[in-house]
PyMOL commands that place a pseudoatom at each C-alpha (Angstrom):
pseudoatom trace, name=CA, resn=UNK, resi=1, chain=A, elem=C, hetatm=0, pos=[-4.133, -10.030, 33.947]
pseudoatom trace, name=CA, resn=UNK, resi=2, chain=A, elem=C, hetatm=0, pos=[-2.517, -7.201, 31.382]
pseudoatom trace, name=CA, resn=UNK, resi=3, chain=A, elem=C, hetatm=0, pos=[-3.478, -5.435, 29.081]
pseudoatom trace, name=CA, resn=UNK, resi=4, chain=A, elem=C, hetatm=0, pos=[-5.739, -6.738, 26.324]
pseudoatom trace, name=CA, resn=UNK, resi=5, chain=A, elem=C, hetatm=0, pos=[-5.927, -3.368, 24.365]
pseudoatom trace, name=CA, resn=UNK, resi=6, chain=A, elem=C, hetatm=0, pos=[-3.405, -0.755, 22.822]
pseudoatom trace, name=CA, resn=UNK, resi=7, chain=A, elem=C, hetatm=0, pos=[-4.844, 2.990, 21.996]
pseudoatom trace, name=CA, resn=UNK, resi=8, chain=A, elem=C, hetatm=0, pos=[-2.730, 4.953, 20.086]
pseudoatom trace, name=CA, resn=UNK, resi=9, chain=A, elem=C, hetatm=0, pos=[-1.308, 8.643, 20.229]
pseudoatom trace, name=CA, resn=UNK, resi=10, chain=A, elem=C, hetatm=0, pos=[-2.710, 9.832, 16.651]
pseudoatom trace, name=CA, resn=UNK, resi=11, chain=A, elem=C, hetatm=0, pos=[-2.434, 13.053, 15.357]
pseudoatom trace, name=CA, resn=UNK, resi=12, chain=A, elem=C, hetatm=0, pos=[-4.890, 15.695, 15.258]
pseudoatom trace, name=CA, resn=UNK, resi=13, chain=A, elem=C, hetatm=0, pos=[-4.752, 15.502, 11.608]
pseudoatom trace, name=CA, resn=UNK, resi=14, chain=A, elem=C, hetatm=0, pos=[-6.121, 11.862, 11.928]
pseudoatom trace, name=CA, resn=UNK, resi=15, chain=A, elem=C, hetatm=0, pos=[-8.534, 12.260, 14.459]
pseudoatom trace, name=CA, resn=UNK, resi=16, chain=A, elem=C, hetatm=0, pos=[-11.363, 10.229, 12.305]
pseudoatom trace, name=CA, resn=UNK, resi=17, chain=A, elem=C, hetatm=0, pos=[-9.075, 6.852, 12.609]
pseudoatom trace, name=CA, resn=UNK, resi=18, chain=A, elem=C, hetatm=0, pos=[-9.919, 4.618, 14.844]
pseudoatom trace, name=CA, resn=UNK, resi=19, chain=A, elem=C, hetatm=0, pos=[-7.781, 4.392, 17.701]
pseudoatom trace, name=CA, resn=UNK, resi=20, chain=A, elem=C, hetatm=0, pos=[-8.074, 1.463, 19.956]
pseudoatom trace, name=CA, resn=UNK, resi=21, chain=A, elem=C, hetatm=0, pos=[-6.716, -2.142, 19.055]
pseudoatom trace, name=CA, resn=UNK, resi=22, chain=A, elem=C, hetatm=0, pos=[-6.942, -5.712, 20.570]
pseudoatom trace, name=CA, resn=UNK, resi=23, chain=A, elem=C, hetatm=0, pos=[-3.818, -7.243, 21.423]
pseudoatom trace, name=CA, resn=UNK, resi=24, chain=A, elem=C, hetatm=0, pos=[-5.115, -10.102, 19.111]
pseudoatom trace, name=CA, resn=UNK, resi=25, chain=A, elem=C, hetatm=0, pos=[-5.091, -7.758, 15.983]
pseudoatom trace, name=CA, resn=UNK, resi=26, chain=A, elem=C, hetatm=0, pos=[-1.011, -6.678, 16.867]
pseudoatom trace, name=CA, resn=UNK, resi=27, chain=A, elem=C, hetatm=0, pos=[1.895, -8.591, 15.484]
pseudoatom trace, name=CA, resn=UNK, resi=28, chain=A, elem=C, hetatm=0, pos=[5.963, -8.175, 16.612]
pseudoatom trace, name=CA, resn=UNK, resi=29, chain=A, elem=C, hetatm=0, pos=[7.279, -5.017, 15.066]
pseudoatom trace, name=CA, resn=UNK, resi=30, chain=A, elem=C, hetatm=0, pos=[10.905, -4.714, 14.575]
pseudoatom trace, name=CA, resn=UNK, resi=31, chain=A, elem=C, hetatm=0, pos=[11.715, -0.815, 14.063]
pseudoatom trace, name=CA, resn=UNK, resi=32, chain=A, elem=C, hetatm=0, pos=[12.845, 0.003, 10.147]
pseudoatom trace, name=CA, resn=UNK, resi=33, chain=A, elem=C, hetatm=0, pos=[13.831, 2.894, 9.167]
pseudoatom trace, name=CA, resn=UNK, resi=34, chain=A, elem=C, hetatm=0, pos=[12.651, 3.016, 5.538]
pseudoatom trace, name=CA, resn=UNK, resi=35, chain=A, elem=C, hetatm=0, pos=[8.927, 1.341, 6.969]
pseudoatom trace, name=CA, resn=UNK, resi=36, chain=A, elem=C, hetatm=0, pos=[8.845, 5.997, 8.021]
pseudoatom trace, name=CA, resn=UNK, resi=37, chain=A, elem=C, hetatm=0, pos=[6.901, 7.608, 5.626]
pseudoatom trace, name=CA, resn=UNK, resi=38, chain=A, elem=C, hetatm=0, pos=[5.779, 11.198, 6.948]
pseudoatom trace, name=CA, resn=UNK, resi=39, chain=A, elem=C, hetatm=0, pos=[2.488, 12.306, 6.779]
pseudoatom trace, name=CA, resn=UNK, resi=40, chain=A, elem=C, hetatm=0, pos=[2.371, 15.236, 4.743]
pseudoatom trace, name=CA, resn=UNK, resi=41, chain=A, elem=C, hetatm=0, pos=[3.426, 13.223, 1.980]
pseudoatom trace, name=CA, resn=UNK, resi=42, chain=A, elem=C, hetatm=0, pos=[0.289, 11.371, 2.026]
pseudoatom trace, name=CA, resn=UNK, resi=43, chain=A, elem=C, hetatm=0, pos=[-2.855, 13.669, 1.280]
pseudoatom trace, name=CA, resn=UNK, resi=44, chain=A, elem=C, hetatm=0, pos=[-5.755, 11.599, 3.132]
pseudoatom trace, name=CA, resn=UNK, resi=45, chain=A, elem=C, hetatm=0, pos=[-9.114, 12.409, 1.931]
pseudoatom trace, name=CA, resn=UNK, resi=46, chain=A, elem=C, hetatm=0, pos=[-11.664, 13.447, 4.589]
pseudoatom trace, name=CA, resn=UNK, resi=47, chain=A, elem=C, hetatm=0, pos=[-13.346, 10.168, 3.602]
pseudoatom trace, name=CA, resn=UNK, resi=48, chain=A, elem=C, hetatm=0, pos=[-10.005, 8.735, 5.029]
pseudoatom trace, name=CA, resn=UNK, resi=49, chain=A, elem=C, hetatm=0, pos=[-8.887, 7.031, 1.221]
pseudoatom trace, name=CA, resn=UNK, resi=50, chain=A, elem=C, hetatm=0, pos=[-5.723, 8.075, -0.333]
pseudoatom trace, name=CA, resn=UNK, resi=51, chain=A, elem=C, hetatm=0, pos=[-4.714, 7.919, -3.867]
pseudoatom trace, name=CA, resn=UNK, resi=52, chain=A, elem=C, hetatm=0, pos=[-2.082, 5.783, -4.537]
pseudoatom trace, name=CA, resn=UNK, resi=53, chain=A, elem=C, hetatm=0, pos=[0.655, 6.872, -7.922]
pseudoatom trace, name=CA, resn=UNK, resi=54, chain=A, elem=C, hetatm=0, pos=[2.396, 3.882, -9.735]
pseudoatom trace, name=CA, resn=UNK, resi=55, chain=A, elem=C, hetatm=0, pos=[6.297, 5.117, -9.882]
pseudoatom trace, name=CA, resn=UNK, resi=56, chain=A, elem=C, hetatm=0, pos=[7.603, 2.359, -12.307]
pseudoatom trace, name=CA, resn=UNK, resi=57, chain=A, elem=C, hetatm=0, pos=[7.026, -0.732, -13.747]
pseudoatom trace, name=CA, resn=UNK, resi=58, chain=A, elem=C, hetatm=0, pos=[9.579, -3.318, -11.746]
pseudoatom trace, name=CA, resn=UNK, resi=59, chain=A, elem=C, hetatm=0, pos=[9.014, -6.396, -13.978]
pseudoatom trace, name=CA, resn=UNK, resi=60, chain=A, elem=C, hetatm=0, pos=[6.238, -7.943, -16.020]
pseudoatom trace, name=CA, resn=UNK, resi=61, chain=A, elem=C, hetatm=0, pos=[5.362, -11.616, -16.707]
pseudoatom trace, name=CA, resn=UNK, resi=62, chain=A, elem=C, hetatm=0, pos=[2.515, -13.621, -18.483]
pseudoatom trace, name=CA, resn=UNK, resi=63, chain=A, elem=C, hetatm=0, pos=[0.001, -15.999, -16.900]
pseudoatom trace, name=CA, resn=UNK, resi=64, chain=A, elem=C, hetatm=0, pos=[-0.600, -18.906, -19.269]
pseudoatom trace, name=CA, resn=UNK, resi=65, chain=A, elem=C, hetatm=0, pos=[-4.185, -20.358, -19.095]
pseudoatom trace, name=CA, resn=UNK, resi=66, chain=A, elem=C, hetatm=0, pos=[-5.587, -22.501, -21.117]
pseudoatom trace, name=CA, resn=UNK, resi=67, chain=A, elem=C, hetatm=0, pos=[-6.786, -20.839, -23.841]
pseudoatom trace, name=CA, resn=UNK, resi=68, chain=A, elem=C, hetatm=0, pos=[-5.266, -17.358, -23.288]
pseudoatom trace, name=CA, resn=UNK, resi=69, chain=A, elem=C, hetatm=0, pos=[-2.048, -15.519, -22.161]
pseudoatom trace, name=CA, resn=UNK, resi=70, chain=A, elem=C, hetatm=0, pos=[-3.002, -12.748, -19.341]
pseudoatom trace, name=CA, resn=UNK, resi=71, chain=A, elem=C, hetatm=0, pos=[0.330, -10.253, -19.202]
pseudoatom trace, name=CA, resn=UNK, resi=72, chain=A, elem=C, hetatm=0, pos=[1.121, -8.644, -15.818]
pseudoatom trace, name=CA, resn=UNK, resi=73, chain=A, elem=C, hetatm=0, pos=[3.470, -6.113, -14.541]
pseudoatom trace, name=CA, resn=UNK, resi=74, chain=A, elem=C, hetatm=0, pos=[4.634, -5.774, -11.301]
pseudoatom trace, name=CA, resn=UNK, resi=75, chain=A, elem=C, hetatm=0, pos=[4.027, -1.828, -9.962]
pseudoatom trace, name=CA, resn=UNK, resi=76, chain=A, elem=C, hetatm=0, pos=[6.137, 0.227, -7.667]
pseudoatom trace, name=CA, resn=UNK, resi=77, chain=A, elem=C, hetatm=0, pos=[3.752, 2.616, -5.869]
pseudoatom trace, name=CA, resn=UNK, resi=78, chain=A, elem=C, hetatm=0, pos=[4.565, 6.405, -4.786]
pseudoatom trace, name=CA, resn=UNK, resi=79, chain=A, elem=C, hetatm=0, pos=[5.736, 5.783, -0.719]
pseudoatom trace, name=CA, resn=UNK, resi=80, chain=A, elem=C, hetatm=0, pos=[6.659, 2.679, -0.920]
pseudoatom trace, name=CA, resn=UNK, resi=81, chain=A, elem=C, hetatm=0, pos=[9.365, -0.147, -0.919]
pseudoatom trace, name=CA, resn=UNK, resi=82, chain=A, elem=C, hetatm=0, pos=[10.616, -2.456, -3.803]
pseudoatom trace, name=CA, resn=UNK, resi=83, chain=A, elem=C, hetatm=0, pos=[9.077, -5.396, -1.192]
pseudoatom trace, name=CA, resn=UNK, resi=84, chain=A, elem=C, hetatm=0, pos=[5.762, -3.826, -1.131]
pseudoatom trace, name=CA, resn=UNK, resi=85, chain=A, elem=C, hetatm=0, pos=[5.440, -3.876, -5.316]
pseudoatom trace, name=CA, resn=UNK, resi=86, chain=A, elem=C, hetatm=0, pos=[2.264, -5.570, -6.477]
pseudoatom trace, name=CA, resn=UNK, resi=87, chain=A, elem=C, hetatm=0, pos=[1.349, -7.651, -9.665]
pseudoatom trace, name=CA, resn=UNK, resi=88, chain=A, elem=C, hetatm=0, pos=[-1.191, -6.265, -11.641]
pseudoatom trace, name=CA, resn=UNK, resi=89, chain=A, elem=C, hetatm=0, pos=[-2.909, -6.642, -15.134]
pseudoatom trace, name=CA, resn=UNK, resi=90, chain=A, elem=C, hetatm=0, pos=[-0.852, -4.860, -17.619]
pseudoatom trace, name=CA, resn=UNK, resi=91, chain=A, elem=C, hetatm=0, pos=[-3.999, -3.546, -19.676]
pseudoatom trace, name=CA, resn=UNK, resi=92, chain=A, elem=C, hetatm=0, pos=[-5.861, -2.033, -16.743]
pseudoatom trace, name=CA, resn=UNK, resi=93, chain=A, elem=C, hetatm=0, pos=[-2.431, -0.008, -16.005]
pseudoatom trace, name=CA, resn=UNK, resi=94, chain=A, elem=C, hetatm=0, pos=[-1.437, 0.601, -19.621]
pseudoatom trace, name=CA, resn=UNK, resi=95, chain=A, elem=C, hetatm=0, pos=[-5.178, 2.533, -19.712]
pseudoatom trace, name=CA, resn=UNK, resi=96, chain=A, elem=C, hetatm=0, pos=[-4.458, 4.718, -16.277]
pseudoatom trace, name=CA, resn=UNK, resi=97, chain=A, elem=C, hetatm=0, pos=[-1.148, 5.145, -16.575]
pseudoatom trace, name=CA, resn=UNK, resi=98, chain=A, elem=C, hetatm=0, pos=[-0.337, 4.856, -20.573]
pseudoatom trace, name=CA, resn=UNK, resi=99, chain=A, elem=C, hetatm=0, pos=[3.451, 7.361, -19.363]
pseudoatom trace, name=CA, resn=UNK, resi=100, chain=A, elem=C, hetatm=0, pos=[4.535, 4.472, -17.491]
pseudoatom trace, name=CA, resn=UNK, resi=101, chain=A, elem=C, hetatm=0, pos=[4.762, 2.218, -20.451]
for i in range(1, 101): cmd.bond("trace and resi %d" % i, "trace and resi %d" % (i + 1))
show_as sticks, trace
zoom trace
């Protein structure tokens, strides 16, 4: 029988992560260089949360329903890729970020 769990060499600086993973919880990775992001230039709260910087506004698009049109944009966010951009609701980020826009 191998092994059925992984336990990874974590920093000092992350000692309050846990550590240990199933092999049922671990996918194929294929090494990427731009998937590096170094950790000092991620300040992780001692609560272990992180707060995350919109960069730029990629695209924007309107979902029609019904009754109403609900405008989106789609986010790039501080550390990382183009691929990793998410939709959200264009008032909520036009409040929090009004420079953006």
């Amino acid at each position: 029988m191998g092994l059925v769990v992984y336990q990874l060499e974590l920093p000092p600086k992350l000692d309050r992560i846990h550590d240990v993973f199933h092999v049922s919880m671990l996918k194929r990775y294929c090494s990427n260089p731009i998937h590096i992001v170094p950790v000092e230039e991620v300040e992780v709260r001692p609560d272990l949360t992180f707060e995350q910087e919109p960069v730029q506004i990629l695209d924007r698009d309107v979902k029609v329903m019904k009754r109403k049109s609900i405008p989106f944009v789609k986010m790039l966010w501080q550390n990382h890729s183009t691929e990793e951009a998410t939709w959200e609701l264009e008032d909520a980020m036009r409040q929090h970020y009004p420079h953006l826009f």
